[in-house]
C-alpha positions as CSV (number, residue, x, y, z in Angstrom):
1,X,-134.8,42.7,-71.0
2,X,-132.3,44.4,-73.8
3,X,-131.4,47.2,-70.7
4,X,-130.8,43.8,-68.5
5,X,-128.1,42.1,-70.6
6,X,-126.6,45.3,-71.5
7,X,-125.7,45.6,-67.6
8,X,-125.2,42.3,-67.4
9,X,-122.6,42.7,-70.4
10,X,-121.1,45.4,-68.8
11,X,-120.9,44.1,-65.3
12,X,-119.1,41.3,-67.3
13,X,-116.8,43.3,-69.0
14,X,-115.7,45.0,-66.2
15,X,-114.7,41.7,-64.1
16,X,-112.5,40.9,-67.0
17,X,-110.5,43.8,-67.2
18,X,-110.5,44.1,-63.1
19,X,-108.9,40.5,-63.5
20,X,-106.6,41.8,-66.8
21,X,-105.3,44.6,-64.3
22,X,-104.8,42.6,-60.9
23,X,-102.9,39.8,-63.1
24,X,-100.7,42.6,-64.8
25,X,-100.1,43.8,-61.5
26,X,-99.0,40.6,-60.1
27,X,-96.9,40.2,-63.4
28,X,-95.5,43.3,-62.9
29,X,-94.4,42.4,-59.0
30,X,-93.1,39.2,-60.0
31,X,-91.1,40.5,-62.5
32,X,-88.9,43.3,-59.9
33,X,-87.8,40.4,-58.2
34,X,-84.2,40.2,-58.7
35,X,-81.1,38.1,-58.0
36,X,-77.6,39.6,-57.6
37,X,-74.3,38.3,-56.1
38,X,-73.9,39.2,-52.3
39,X,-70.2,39.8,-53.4
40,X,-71.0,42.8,-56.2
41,X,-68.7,40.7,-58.3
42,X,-70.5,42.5,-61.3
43,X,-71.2,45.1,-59.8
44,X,-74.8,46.1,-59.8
45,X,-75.9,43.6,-62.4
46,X,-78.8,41.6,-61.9
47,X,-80.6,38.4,-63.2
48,X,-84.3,37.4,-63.4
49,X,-84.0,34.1,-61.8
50,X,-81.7,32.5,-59.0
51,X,-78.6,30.7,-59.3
52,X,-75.1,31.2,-59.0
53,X,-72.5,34.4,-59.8
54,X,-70.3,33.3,-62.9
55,X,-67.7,35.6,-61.1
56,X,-67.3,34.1,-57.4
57,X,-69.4,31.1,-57.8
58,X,-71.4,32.1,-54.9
59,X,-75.5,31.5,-54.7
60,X,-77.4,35.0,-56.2
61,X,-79.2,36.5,-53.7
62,X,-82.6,38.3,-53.4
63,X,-82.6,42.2,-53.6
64,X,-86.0,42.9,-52.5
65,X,-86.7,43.8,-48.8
66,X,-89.4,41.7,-48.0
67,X,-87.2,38.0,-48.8
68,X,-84.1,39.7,-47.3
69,X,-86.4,40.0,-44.0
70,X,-87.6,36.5,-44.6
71,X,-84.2,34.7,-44.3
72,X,-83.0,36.6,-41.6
73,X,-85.9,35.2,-39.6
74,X,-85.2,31.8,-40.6
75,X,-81.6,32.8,-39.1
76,X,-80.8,30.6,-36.2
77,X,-79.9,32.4,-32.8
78,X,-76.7,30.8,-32.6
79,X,-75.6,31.7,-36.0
80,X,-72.9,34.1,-36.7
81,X,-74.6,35.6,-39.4
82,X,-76.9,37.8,-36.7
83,X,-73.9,39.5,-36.4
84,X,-74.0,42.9,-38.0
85,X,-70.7,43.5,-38.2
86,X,-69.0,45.0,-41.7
87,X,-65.6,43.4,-43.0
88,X,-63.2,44.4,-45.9
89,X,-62.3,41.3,-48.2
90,X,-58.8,41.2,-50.0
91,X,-60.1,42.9,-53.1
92,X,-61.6,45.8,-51.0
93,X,-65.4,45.2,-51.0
94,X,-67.6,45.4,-48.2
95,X,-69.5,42.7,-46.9
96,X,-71.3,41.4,-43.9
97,X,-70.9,37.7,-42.8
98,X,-75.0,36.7,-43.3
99,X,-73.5,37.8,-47.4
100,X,-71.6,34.3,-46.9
101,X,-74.9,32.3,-46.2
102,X,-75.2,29.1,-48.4
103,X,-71.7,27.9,-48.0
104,X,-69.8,25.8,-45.6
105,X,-67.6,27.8,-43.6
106,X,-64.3,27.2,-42.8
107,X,-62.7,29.7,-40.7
108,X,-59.2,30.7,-38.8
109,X,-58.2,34.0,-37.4
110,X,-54.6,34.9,-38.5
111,X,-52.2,38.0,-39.0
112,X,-49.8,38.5,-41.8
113,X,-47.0,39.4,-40.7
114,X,-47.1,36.4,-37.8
115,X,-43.7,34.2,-38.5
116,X,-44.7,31.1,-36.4
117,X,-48.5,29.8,-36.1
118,X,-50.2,31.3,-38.9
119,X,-47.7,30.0,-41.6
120,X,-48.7,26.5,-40.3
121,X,-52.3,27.2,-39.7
122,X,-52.3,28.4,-43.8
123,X,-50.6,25.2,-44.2
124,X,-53.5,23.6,-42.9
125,X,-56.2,25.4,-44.6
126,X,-54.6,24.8,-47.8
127,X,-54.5,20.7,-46.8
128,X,-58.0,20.9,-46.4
129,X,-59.0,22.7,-49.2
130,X,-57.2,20.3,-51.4
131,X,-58.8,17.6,-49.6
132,X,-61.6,18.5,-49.9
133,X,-61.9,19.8,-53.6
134,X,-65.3,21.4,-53.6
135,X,-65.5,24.8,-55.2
136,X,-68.6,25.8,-52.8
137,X,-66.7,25.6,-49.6
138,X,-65.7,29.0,-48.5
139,X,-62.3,29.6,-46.8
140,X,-62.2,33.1,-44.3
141,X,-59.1,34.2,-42.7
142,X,-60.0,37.3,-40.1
143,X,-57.1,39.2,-39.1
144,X,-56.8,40.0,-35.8
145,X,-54.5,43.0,-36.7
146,X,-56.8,45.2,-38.5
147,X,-54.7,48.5,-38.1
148,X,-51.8,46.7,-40.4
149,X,-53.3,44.3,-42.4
150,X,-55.2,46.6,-44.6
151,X,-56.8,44.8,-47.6
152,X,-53.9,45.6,-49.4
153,X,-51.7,43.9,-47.5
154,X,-54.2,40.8,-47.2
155,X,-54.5,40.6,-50.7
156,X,-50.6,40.5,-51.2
157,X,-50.6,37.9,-48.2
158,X,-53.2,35.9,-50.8
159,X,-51.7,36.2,-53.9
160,X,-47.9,35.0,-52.0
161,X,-49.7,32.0,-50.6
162,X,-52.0,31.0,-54.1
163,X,-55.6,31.6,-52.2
164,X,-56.8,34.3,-53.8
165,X,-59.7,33.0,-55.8
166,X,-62.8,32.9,-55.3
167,X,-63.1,30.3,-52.3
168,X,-60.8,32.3,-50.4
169,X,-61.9,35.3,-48.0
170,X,-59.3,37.6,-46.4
171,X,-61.4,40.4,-43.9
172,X,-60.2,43.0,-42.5
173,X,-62.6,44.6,-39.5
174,X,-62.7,47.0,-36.5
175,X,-60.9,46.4,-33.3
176,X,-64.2,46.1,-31.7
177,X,-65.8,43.9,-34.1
178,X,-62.5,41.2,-34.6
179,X,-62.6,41.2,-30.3
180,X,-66.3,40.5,-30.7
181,X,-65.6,37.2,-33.3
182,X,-63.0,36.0,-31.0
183,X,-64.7,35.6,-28.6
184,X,-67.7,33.8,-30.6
185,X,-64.7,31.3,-32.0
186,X,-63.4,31.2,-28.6
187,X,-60.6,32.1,-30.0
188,X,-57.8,34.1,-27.3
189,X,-55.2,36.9,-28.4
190,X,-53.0,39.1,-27.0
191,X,-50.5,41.9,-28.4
192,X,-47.3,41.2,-27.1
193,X,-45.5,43.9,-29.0
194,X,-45.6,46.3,-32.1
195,X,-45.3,43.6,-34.2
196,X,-45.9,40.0,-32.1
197,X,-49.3,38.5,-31.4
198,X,-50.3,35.3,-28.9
199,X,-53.5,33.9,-29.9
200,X,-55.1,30.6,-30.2
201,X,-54.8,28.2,-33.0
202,X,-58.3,27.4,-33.9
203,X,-59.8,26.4,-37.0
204,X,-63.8,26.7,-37.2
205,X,-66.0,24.9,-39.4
206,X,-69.7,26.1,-39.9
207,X,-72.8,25.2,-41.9
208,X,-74.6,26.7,-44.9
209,X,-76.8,28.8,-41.7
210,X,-73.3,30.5,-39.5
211,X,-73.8,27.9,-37.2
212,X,-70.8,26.5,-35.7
213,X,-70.6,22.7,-36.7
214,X,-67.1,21.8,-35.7
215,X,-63.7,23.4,-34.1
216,X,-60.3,21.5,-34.2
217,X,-56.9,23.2,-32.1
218,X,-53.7,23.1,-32.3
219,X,-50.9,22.9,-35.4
220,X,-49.9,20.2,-37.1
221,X,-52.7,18.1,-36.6
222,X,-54.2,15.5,-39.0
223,X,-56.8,17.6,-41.1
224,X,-58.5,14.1,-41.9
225,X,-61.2,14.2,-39.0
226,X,-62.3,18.0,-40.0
227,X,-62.6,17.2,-43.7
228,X,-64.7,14.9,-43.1
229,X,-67.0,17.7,-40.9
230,X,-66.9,19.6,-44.3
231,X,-67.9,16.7,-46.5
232,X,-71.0,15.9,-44.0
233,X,-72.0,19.4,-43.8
234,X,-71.8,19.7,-47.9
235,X,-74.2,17.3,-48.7
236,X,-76.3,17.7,-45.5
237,X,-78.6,20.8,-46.8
């Protein structure tokens, strides 16, 4: 009988520190999980629980594999964030558009040293940012001549128009991969010479996911009806 509940004891014993070690294991898991901002504004500094970068004001991220695998199935098939093209910003960091996800969209493809559309289509942008007046909407400009408008030059072209904080996006990107986003935005241009571009005048709104929600053309035009596109999309999600 004493030989009995001495291996019963023991048996015992041995379930609670099996338990101990599978819950300090799970502990342990739970604790590498760690939030950073997509934008590095930090750089590689990292916080325990989610919420959003002091810096850019953006919505921390996930670092482990398994959730980054997780949201990109949850990706829509018409959202421009299956895209795996890389962009330089204004300040020289590297991102991928799916780093943006979270935020309404507003985007308009540009160059800087264009003299007639894009100073109105900035004009524009700038109308319905002040409209608008919510800090998580994210404004992109995408250049569509990456071979002069290093970021260097886009972050002069920010800084001389007052939009470069941390709403505003300037990207610089391949030949190949700026042809490939016009055509997503339906967006049409054409060198004409060294210096002169045609292209369309299209500004883009999209949701939180990189799915196009709205599109208005043409310069000039009452921004009224596409911040009110923004505000829906805002408090949609």
């Amino acid at each position: 009988m004493q030989k009995l509940q001495t291996n019963n004891m023991t048996k015992f014993m041995g379930l609670i520190v099996l338990t101990m070690i599978l819950l300090s294991c799970q502990s342990e898991k739970k604790a590498t999980v760690q939030y950073q901002c997509p934008m590095h504004c930090e750089g590689e500094k990292s916080y325990s629980d989610p919420g959003i970068c002091p810096v850019c004001k953006m919505d921390l991220v996930r670092t482990d594999e398994t959730q980054l695998a997780a949201e990109e199935r949850d990706v829509s098939d018409v959202s421009i964030f299956n895209l795996s093209s890389k962009w330089k910003t204004q300040n020289g960091n590297s991102i991928e558009l799916k780093d943006l996800r979270g935020n309404v969209l507003v985007m308009v493809m540009i160059y800087t040293s264009c003299k007639s559309a894009c100073p109105r289509l900035v004009y524009d942008i700038r109308d319905i940012h002040d409209k608008v007046a919510d800090p998580s909407v994210k404004y992109v400009f995408v250049s569509i001549d990456p071979e002069t408008d290093t970021p260097e030059r886009l972050k002069k072209y920010a800084r001389d128009n007052q939009m470069d904080g941390p709403q505003w996006f300037f990207l610089q990107g391949s030949l190949e991969d700026v042809r490939v986003f016009a055509n997503v935005l339906a967006v049409k241009y054409k060198k004409i010479d060294p210096q002169v571009f045609s292209h369309s005048s299209i500004i883009s709104v999209f949701d939180k996911n990189g799915v196009l929600s709205y599109q208005r053309e043409g310069l000039g035009e009452n921004t009224d009806q596409t911040v009110r596109e923004i505000q829906k999309l805002i408090v949609r999600d």
